[in-house]
Structure formats: C-alpha cells, structure tokens
N, CA, C and O atoms as a GROMACS GRO file, in nm:
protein
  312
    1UNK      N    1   0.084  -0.119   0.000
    1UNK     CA    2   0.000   0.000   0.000
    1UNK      C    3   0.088   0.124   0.000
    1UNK      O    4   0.188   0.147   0.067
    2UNK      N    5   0.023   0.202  -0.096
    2UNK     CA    6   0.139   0.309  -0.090
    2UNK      C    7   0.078   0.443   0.015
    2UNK      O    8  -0.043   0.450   0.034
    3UNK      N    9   0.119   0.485   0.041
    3UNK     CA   10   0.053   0.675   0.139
    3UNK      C   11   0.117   0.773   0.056
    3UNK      O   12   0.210   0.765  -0.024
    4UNK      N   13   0.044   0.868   0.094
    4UNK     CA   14   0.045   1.003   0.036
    4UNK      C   15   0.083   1.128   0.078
    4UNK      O   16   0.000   1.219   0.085
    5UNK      N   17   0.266   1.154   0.123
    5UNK     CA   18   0.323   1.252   0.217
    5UNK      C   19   0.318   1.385   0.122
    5UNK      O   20   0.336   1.389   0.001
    6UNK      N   21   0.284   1.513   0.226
    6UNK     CA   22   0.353   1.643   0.171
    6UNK      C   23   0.489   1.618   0.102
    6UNK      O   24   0.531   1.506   0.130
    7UNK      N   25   0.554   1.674   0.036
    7UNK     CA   26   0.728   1.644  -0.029
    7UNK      C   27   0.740   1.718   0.104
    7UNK      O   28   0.755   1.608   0.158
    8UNK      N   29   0.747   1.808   0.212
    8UNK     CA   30   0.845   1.881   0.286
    8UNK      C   31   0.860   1.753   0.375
    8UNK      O   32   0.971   1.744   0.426
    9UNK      N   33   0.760   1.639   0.409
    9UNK     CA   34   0.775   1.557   0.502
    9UNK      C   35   0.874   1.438   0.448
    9UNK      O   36   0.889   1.342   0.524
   10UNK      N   37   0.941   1.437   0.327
   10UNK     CA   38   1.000   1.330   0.263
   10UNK      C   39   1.126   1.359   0.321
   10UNK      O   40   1.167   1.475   0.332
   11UNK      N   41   1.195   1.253   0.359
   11UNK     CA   42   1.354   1.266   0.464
   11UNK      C   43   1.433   1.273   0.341
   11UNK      O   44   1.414   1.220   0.231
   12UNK      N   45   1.546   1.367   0.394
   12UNK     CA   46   1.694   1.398   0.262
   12UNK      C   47   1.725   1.268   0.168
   12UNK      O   48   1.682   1.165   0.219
   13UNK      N   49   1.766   1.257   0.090
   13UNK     CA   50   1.787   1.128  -0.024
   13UNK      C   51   1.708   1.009   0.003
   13UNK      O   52   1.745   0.892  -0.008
   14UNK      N   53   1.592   1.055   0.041
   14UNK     CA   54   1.476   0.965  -0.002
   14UNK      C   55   1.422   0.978  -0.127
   14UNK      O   56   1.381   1.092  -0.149
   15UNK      N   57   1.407   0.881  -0.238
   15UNK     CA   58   1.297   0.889  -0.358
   15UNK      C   59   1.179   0.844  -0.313
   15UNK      O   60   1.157   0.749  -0.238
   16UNK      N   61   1.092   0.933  -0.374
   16UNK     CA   62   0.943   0.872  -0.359
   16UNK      C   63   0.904   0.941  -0.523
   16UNK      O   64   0.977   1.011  -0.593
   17UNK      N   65   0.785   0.901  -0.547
   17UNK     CA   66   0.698   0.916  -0.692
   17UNK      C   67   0.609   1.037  -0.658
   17UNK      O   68   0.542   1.051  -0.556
   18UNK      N   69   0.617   1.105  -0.741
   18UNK     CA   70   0.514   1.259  -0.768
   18UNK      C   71   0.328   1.192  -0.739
   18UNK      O   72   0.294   1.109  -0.823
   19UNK      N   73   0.245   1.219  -0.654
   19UNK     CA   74   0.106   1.156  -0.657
   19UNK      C   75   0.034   1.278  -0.727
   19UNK      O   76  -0.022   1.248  -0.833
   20UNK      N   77   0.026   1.396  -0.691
   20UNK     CA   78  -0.060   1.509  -0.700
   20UNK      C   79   0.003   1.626  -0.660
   20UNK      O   80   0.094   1.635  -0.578
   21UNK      N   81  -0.059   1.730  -0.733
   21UNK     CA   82  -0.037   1.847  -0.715
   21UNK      C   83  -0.204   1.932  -0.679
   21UNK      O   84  -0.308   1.940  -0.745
   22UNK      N   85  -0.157   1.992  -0.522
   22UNK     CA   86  -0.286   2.066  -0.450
   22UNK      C   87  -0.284   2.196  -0.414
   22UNK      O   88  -0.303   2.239  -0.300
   23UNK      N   89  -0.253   2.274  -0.539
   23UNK     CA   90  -0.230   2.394  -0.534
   23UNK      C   91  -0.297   2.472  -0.694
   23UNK      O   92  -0.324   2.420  -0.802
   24UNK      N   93  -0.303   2.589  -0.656
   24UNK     CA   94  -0.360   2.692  -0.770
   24UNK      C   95  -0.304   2.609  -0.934
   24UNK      O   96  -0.201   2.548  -0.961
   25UNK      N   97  -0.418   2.643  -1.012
   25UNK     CA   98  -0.369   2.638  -1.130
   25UNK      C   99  -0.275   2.736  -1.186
   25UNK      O  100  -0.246   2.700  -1.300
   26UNK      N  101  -0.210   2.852  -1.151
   26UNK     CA  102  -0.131   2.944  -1.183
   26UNK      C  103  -0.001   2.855  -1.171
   26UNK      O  104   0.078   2.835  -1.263
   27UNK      N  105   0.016   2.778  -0.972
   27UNK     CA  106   0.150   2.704  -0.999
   27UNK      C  107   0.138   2.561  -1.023
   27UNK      O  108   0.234   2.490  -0.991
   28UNK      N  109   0.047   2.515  -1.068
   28UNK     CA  110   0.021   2.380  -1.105
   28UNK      C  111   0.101   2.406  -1.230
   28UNK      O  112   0.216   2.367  -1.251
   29UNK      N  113   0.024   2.477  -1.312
   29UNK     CA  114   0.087   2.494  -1.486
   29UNK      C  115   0.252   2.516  -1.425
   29UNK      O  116   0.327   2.421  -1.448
   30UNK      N  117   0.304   2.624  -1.356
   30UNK     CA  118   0.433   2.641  -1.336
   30UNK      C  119   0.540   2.496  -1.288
   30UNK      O  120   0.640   2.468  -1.354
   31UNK      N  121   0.509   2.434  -1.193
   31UNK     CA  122   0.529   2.268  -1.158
   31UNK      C  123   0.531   2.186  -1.294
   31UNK      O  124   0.625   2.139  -1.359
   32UNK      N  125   0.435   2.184  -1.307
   32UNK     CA  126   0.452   2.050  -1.497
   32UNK      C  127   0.558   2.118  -1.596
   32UNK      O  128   0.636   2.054  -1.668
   33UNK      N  129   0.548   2.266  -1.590
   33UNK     CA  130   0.648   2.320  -1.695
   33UNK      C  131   0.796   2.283  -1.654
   33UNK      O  132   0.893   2.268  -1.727
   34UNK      N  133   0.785   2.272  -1.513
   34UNK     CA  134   0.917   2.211  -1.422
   34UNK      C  135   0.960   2.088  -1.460
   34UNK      O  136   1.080   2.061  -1.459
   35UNK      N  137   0.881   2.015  -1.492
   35UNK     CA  138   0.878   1.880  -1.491
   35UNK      C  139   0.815   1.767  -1.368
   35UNK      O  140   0.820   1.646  -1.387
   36UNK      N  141   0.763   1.820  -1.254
   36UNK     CA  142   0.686   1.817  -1.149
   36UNK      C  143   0.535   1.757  -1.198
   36UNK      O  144   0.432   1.824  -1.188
   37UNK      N  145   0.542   1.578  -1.268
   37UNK     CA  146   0.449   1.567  -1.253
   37UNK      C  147   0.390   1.465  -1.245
   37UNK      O  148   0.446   1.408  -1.339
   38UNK      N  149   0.289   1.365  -1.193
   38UNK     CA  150   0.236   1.226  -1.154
   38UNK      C  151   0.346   1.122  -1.187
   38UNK      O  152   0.403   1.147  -1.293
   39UNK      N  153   0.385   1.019  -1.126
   39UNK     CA  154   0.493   0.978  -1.124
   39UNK      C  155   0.606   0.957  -1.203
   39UNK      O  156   0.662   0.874  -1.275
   40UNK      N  157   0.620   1.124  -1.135
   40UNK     CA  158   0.803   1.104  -1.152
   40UNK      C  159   0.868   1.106  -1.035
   40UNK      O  160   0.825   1.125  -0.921
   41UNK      N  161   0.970   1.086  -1.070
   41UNK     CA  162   1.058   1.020  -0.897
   41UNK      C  163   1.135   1.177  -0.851
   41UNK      O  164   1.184   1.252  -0.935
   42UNK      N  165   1.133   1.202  -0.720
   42UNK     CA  166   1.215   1.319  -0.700
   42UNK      C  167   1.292   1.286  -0.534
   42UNK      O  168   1.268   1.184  -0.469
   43UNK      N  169   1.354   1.359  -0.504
   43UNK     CA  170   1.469   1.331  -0.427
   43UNK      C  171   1.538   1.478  -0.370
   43UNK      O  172   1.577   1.571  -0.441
   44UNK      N  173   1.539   1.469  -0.209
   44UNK     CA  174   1.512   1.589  -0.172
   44UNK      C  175   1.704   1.566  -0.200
   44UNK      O  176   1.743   1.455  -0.235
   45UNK      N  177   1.768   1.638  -0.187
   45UNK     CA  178   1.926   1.647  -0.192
   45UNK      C  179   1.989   1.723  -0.099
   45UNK      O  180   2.029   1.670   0.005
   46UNK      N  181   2.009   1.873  -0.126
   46UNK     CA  182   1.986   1.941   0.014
   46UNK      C  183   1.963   2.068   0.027
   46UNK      O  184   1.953   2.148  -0.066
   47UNK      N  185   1.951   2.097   0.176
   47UNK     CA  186   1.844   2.218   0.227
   47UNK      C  187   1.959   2.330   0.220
   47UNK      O  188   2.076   2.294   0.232
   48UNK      N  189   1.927   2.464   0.200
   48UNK     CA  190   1.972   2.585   0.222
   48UNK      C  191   2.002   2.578   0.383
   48UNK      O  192   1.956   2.513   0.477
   49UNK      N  193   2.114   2.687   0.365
   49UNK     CA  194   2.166   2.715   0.480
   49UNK      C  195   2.070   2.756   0.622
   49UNK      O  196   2.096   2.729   0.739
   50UNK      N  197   1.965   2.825   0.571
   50UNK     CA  198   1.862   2.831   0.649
   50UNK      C  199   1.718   2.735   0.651
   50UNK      O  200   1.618   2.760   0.719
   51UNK      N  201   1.736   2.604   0.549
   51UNK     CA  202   1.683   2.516   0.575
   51UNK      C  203   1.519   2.533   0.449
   51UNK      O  204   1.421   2.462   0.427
   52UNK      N  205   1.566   2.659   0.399
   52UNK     CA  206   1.398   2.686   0.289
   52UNK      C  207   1.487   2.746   0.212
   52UNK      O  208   1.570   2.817   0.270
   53UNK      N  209   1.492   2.734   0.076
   53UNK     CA  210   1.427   2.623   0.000
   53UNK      C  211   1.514   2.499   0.012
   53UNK      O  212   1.630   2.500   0.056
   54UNK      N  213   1.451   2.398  -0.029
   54UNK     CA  214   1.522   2.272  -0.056
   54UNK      C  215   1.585   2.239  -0.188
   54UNK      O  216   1.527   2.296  -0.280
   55UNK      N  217   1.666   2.178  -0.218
   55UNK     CA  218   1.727   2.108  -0.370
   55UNK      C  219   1.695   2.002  -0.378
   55UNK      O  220   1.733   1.918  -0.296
   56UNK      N  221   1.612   1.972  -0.484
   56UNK     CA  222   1.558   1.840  -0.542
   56UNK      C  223   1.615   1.826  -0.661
   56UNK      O  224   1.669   1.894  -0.748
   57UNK      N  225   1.573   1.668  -0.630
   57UNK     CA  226   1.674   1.620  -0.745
   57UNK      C  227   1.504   1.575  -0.897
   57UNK      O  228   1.463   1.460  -0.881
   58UNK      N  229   1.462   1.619  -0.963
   58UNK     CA  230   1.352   1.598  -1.048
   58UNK      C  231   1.407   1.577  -1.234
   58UNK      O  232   1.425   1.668  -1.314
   59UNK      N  233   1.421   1.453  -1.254
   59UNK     CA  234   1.470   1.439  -1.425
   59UNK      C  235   1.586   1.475  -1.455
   59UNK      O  236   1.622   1.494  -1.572
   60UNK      N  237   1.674   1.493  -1.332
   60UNK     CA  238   1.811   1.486  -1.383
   60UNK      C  239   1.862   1.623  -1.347
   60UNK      O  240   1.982   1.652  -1.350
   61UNK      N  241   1.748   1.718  -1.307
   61UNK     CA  242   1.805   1.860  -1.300
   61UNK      C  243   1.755   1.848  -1.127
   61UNK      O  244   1.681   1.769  -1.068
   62UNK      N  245   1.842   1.979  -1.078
   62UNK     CA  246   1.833   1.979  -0.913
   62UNK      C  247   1.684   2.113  -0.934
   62UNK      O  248   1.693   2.160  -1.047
   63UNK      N  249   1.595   2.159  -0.874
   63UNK     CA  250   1.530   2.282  -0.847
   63UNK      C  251   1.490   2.300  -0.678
   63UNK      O  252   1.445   2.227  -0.589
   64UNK      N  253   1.519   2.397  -0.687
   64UNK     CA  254   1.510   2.455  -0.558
   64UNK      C  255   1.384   2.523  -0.531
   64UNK      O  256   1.365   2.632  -0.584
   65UNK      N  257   1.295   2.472  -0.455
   65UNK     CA  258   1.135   2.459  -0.440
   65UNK      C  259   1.124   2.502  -0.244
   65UNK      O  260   1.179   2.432  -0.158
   66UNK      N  261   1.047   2.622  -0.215
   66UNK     CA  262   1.040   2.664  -0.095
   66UNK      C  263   0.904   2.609  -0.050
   66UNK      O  264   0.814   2.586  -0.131
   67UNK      N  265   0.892   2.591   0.072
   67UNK     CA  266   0.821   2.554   0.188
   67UNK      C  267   0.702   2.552   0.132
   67UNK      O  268   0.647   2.452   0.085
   68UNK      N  269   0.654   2.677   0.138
   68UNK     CA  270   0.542   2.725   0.094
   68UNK      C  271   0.443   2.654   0.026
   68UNK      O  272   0.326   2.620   0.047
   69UNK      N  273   0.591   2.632  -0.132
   69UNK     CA  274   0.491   2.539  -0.230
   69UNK      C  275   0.521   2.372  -0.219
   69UNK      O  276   0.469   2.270  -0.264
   70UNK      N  277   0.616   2.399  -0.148
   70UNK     CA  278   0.691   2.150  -0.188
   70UNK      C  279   0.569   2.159  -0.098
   70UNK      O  280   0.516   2.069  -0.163
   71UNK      N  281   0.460   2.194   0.013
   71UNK     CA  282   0.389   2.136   0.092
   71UNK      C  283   0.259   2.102   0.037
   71UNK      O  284   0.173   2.050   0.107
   72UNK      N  285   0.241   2.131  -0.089
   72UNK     CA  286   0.155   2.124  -0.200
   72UNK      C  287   0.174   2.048  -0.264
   72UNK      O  288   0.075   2.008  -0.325
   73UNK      N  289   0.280   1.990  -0.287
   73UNK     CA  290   0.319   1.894  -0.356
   73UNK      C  291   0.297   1.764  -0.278
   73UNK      O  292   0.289   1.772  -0.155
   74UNK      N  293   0.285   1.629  -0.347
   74UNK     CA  294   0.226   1.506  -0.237
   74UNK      C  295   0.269   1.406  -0.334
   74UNK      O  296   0.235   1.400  -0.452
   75UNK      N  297   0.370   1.309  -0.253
   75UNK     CA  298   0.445   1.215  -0.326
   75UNK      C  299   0.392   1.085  -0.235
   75UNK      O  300   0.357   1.092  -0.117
   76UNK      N  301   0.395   0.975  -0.310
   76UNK     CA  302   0.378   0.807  -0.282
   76UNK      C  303   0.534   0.763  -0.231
   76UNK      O  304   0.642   0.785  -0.285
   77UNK      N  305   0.502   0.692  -0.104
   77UNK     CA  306   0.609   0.635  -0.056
   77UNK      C  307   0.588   0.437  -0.053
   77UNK      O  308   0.476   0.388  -0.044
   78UNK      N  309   0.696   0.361  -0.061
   78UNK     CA  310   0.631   0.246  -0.038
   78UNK      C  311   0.681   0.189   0.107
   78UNK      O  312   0.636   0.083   0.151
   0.00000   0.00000   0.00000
C-alpha cells in the first residue's frame, strides 16, 4: 500500500513518486512546466543554509522549491 506525504515531510535522499499536485492552477501549470508531474521520482538532496528552499533532485536537474509550495506537492512512498 502506498501513502500520500507532503514532499516537505520526505527525509533527505529519499525517492518517492510525484502523486498530486494541491495547489492553484497558476503554480500547477508552473510545476509541470518544471517537470513536477504524476509519477516522476524526485529526491530531496539538500536544504539551504537556512533550511527553505530545498534542492531536489527531479529528471536529472536539481530545483530549488520553498516551503510554501513543496507542501503542496504530495508524493507516494512504499
């Protein structure tokens, strides 16, 4: 059975699979243009010095995604 975490709750070089995106269509469209979308695998890498934003690892490229919005984001763990 898989569950369905916020990405901010996913621990450092953990992969889990993209489930949904639960946020505005303004940054929904902005996320898929990212590449941010139903399972793809992402991978937190690491946090800023002050811990927001984070570096993910998404298709090969790292993006740096703040609090705000990775808590919108909701990945499958197994």
């Amino acid at each position: 059975m898989k569950d369905c975490i916020p990405l901010t709750d996913l621990k450092m070089n953990m992969t889990a699979k993209i489930c949904f995106l639960n946020c505005s269509d303004h940054i929904k469209r902005r996320f898929l243009d990212l590449g941010i979308i139903p399972d793809t695998p992402i991978t937190p890498i690491f946090k800023s010095i002050p811990g927001d934003p984070i570096a993910y690892e998404v298709r090969g490229s790292l993006l740096a995604i703040r609090e705000k919005d990775s808590k919108n984001i909701f990945v499958c763990v197994t």
